[in-house]
C-alpha positions in Angstrom: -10.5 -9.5 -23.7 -8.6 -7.0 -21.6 -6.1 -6.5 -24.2 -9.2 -6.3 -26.7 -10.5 -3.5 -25.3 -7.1 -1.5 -24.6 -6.6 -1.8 -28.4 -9.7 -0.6 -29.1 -9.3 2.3 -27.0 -6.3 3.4 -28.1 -7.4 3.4 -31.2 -7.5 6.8 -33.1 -6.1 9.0 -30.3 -2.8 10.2 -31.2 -1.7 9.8 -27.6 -3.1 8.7 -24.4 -1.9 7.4 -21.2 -1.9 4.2 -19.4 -2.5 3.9 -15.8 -1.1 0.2 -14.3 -3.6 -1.3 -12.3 -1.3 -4.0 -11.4 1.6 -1.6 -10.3 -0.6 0.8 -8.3 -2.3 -2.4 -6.1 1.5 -3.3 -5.5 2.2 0.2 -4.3 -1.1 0.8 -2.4 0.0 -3.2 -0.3 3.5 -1.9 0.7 2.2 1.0 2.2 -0.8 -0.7 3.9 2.4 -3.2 5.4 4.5 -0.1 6.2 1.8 2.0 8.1 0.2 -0.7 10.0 -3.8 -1.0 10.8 -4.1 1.6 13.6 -3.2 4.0 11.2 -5.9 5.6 8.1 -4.1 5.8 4.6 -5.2 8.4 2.6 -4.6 9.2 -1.2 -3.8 12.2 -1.9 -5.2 12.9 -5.4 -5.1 16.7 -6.1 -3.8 18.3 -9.1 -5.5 15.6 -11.4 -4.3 13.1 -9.5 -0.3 14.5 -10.1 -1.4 14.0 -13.3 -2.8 10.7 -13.3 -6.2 10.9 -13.9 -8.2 12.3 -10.7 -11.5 10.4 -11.2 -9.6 7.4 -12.8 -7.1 7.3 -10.3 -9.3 7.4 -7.0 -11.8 4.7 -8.2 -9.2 2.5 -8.9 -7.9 3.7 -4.9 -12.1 3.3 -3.3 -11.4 -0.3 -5.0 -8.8 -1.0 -3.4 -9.9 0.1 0.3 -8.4 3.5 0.5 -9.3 5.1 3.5 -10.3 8.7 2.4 -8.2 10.9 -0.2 -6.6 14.5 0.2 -7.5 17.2 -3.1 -6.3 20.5 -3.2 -10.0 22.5 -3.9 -13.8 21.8 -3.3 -13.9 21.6 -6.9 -11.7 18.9 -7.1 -13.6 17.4 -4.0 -17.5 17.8 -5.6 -15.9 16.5 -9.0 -15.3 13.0 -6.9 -18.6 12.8 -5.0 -20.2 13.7 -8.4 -18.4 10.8 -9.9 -19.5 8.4 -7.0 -16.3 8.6 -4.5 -17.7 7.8 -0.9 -15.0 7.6 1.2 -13.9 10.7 3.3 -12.4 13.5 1.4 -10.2 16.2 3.1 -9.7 19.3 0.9 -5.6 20.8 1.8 -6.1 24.0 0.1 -8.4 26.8 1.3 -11.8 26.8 0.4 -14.1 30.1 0.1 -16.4 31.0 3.0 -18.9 31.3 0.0 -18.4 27.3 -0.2 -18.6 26.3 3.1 -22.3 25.1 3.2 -21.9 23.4 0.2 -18.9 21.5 1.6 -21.1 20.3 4.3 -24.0 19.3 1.6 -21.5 17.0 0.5 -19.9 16.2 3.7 -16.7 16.9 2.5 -14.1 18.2 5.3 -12.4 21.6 4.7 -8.7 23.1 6.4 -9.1 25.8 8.4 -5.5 27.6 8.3 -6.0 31.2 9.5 -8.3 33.6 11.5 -10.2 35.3 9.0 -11.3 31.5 8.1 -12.2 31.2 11.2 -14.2 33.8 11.8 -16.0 33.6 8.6 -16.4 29.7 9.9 -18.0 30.7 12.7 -20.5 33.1 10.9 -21.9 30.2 8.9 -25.1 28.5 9.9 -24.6 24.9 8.3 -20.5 24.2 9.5 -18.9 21.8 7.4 -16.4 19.6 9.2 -13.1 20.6 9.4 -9.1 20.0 10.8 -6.6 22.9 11.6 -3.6 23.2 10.2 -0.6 24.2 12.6 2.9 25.9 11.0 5.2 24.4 12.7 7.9 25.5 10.4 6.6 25.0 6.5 5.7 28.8 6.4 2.6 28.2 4.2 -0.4 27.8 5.4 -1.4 27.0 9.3 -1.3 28.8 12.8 1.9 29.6 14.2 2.2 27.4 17.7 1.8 30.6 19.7 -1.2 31.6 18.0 -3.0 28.0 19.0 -4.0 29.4 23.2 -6.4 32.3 21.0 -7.7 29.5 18.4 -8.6 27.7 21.8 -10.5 30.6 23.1 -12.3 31.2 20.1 -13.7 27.8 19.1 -14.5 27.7 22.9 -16.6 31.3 21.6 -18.3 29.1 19.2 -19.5 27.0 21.6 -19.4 27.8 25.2 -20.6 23.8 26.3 -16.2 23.6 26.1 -15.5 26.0 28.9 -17.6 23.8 30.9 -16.1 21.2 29.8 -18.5 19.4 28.1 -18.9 17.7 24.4 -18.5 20.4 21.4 -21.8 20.3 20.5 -22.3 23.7 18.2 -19.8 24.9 15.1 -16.4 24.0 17.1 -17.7 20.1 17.5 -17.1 20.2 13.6 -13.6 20.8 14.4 -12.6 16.6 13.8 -8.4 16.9 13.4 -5.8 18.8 13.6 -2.3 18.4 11.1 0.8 20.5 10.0 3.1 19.6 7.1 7.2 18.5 7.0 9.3 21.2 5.0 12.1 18.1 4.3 11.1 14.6 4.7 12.8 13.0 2.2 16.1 12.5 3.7 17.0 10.0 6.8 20.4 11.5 7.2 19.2 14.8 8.1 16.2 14.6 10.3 16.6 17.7 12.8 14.0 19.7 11.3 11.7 17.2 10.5 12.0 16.3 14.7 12.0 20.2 15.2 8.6 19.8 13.5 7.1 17.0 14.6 7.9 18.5 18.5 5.8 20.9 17.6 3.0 19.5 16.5 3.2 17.2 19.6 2.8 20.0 22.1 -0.4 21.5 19.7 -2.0 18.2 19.8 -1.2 18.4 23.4 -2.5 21.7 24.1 -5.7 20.6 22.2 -6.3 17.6 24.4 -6.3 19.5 27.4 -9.0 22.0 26.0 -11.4 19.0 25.6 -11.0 18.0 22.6 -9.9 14.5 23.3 -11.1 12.1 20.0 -9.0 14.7 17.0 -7.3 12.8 13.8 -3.7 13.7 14.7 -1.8 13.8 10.8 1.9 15.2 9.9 3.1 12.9 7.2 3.2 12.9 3.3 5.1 10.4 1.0 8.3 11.6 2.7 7.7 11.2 6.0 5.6 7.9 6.2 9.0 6.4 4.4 11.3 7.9 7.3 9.5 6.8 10.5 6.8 5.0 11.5 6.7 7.7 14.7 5.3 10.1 12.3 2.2 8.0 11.2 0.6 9.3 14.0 -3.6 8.2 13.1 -3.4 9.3 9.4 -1.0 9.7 6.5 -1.3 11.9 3.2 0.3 9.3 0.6 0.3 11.4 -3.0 3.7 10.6 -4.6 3.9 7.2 -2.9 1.1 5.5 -4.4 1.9 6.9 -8.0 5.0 4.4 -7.4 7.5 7.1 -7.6 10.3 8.8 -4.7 9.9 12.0 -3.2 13.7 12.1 -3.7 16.7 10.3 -5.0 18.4 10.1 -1.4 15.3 8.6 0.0 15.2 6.3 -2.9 19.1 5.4 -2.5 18.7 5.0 1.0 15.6 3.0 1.1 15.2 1.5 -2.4 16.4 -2.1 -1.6 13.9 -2.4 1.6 10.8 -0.8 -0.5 9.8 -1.4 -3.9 7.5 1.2 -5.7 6.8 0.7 -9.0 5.9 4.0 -11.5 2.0 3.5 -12.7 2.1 5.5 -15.2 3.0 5.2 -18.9 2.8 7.9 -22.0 2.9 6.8 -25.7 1.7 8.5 -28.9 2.2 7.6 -32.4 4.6 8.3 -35.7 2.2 10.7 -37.7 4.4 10.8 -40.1 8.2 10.3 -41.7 10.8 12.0 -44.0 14.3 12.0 -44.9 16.9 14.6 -44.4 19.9 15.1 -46.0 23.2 16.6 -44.4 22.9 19.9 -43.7 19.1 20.0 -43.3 17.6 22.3 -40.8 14.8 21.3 -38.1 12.0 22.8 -36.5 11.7 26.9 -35.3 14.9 29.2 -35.1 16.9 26.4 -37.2 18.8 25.6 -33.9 19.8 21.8 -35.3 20.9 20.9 -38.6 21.7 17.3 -38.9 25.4 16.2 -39.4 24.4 13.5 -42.1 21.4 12.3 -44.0 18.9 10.3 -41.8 15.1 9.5 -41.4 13.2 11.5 -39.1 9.8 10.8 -37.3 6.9 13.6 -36.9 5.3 13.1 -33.2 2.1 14.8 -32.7 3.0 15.9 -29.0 4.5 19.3 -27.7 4.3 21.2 -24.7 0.9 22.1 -24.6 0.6 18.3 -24.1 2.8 18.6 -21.3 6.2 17.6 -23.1 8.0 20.6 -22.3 10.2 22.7 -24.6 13.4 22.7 -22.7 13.9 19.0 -23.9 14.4 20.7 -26.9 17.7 19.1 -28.9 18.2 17.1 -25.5 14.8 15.0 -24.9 15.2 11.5 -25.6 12.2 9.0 -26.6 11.9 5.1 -27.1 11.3 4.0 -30.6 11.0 0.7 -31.8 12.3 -0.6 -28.5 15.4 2.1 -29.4 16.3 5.3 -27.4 15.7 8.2 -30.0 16.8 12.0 -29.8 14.4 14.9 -30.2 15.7 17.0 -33.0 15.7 20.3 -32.8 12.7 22.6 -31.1 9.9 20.9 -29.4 7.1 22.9 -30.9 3.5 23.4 -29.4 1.8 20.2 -30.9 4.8 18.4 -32.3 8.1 16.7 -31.6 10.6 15.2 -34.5 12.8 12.2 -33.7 15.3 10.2 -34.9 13.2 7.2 -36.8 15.3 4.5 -35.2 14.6 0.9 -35.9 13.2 1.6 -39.1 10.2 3.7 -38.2 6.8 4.2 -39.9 3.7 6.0 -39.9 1.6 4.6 -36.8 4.2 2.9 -34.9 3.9 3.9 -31.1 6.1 6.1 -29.4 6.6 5.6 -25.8 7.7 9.1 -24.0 7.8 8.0 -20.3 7.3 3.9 -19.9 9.4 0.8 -20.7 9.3 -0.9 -24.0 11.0 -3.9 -24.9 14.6 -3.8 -22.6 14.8 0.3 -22.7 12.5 2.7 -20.4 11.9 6.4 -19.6 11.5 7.0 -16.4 9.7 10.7 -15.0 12.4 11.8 -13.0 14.6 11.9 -15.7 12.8 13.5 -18.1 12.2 16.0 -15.3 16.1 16.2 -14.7 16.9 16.9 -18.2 13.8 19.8 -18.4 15.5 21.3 -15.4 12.4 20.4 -13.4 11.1 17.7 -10.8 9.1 14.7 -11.6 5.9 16.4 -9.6 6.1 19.0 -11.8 6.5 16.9 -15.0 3.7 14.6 -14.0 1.2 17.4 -12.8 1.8 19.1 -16.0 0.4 16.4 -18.5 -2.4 18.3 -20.3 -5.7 16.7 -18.4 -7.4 16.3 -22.0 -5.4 13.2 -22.8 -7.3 10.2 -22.4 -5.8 8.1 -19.2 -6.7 4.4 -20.1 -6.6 1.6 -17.0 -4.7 -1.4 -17.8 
């Protein structure tokens, strides 16, 4: 039946997207193993999920037991509690002081990352919870460490019960974790500023703990740093790449791929719209930058890089075909891609652009390599308009 109803959703789209249900349980138990129970897991789905389908992507995570998920925007944030999504949501990005009361409507937990935030914070009648996010060498957003004795003072201006000493019980109680963010976690072999980090963020959380704020969710790992220590867990982790069942590097994938297994979730495939044969000589696609040493049968693919199939895999891009590995020929154009029709191609065969068919596969990372990019990038760039399909 499930197979029924895959077929008939893929039917008539010229290309969609599969999401591995299978895979992405696998990936979400060896996490829950590696962080251990005194420690939350949380999902980090922004950017359409890196690609994967936000909505799609984070029921199949509140199925599974997630504990809360990290998005990049309120928008993103209101788009999952509009779609059902009850678990805790923590939004990275900044969020307009405009939006704060309808963050707290929708109990959904802003960052707080600079003064002006603050303040504006601190002007708003109905606070939304919030954590505050410390540089501690990322140079993004956050307070610098010797900025952290004035963001004391000043939540203690919010509500004067914490001079005292007594519960936050005005905006500042909404104040519910603090969390900074490693610049390079994604190599054991060189940890110093990771540690340099992380010493950092210790003596914040410290400094907060003596101002009375004693219960705070402490959090300084992503992907990377949940894979390099568990002393980085701390009482939360922000798993995005992870769970997606791809590395945030290749070293931390040589160096740890035979302890930890993560599989990739996702798979693209479109169709053979149409084919043709070329003789020697024959030029192919804009600027005639190919012309094909012999005669040969070429495929039409109804993809291009306003799909997300980007154009600097033009001449170099390789697809699967047939269960064959298939060159793109010449430009990759807007909303189309040709190929070499290996194993005898026709109209409506499926094309498989990043996935495993038969013995040969495509992996992300390499079609990133090859466009000069990263796999984040590659993923996060799949046009949101193509159907993602749970299998």
């Amino acid at each position: 039946m499930k197979q029924a109803n895959l077929h008939n959703q893929k039917n008539n789209l010229r290309t969609w997207i599969e999401i591995d249900s299978r895979a992405a349980k696998k990936n979400y138990n060896t996490f829950r193993k590696l962080i251990g129970p005194k420690t939350k897991l949380w999902s980090v789905v922004k950017s359409n999920a890196y690609g994967h389908g936000l909505v799609l992507f984070a029921k199949l995570m509140q199925g599974f037991g997630i504990d809360g998920f990290c998005v990049d925007s309120l928008v993103e944030g209101l788009r999952l509690r509009k779609e059902g999504i009850k678990k805790p949501i923590l939004v990275l990005g900044p969020t307009l002081p405009g939006l704060y009361k309808e963050a707290a409507k929708k109990k959904i937990t802003i960052t707080i990352s600079n003064f002006e935030a603050l303040r504006a914070l601190a002007r708003t009648k109905n606070t939304p919870q919030f954590h505050l996010k410390i540089d501690t060498g990322m140079h993004r957003q956050g307070f610098y460490s010797e900025d952290l004795p004035k963001v004391v003072r000043f939540l203690g201006s919010m509500d004067p019960g914490l001079r005292r000493g007594d519960r936050a019980s005005g905006p500042a109680g909404k104040l519910k974790g603090i969390y900074t963010h490693f610049a390079s976690a994604k190599d054991i072999n060189y940890p110093s500023y990771t540690e340099k980090q992380f010493a950092e963020f210790q003596k914040a959380a410290q400094l907060f703990e003596k101002a009375g704020y004693k219960n705070l969710v402490k959090h300084a790992a992503a992907t990377g740093g949940t894979l390099v220590s568990p002393k980085y867990h701390l009482d939360a982790v922000r798993v995005g790449i992870g769970l997606y069942g791809l590395w945030p590097s290749k070293e931390l994938e040589m160096q740890l791929g035979e302890k930890i297994y993560l599989e990739p979730i996702l798979s693209w495939r479109t169709v053979v719209s149409e084919t043709k044969h070329l003789k020697k000589g024959d030029y192919v696609g804009y600027d005639l930058v190919e012309r094909v040493p012999g005669p040969i049968k070429m495929a039409v693919v109804p993809v291009g890089y306003w799909h997300g199939f980007p154009r600097s895999l033009s001449g170099i891009g390789e697809v699967i075909v047939n269960g064959e590995r298939s060159k793109v020929i010449g430009r990759v154009s807007m909303d189309m891609i040709v190929v070499r029709a290996a194993g005898g191609a026709k109209t409506g065969d499926i094309i498989t652009l990043i996935g495993s068919e038969k013995n040969e596969e495509v992996q992300a990372s390499e079609v990133a390599q090859k466009a000069g990019t990263i796999h984040y990038e590659f993923l996060t760039r799949l046009n949101p308009l193509i159907e993602r399909i749970l299998t």
